[in-house]
C-alpha positions in Angstrom: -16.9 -28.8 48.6 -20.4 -28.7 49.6 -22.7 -29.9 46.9 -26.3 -28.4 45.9 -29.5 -30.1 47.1 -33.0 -29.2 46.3 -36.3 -30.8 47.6 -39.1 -30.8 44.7 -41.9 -32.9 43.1 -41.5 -35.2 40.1 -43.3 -34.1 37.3 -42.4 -36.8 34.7 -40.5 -40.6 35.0 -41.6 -41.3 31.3 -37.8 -42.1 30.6 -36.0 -44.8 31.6 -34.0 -44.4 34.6 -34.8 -40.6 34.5 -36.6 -38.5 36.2 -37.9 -34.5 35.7 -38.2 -32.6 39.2 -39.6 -29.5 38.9 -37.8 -27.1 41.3 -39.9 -24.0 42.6 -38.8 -21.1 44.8 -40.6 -18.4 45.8 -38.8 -14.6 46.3 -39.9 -11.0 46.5 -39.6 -9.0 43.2 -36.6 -6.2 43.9 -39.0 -3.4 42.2 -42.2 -3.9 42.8 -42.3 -6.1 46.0 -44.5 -8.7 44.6 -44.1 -12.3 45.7 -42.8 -14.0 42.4 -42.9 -18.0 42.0 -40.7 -19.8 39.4 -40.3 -23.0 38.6 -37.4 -25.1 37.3 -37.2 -28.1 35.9 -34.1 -31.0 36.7 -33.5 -33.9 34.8 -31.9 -36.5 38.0 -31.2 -40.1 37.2 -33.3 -42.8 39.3 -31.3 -45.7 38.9 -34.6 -48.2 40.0 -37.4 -46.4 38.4 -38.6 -46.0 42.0 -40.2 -42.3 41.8 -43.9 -41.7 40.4 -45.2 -38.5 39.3 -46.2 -36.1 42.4 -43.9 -37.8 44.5 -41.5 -35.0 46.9 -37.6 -36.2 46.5 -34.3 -34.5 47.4 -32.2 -34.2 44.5 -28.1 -33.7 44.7 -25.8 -32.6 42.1 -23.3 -34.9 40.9 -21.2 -35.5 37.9 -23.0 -35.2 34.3 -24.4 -38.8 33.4 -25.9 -37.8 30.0 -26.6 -34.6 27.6 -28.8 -33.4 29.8 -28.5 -35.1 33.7 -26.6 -34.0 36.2 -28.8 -34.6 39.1 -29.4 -38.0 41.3 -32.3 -38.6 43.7 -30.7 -39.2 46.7 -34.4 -40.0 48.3 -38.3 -40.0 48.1 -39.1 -38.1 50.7 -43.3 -39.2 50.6 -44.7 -40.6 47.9 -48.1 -39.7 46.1 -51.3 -41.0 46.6 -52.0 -44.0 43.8 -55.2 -44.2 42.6 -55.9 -47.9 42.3 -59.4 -47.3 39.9 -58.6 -47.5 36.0 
């Protein structure tokens, strides 16, 4: 069996030991031939609270581990710049 990965950006890591990776894939409309961009949105379990908003990770499907997860970061594939001014 081969299981589903997907490469996207973490949008939120407000939850603990959660994070929301938003998903987005570009295709070409079957009518009118416009490119068309959607977006979805993953909730994948980060067992350290390692990922920060804007970093790219590679997500794979695994079992459900709550209501709502059934995704796992499987790695952060470059983090986002920090800004170190407050």
């Amino acid at each position: 069996m081969i299981d589903k990965t997907y490469t996207g950006k973490v949008v939120s890591n407000k939850m603990d030991k959660t994070v929301v990776v938003a998903i987005t894939r570009q295709f070409q409309h079957p009518v009118y031939k416009k490119t068309v961009k959607k977006v979805a949105k993953f909730k994948a379990h980060d067992e350290n609270n390692e990922c920060r908003v804007g970093d790219a990770v590679k997500i794979i499907e695994t079992r459900p581990v709550s209501k709502d997860k059934r995704w796992l970061v499987l790695e952060i594939l470059n983090k986002a710049a920090r800004s170190s001014a407050k």
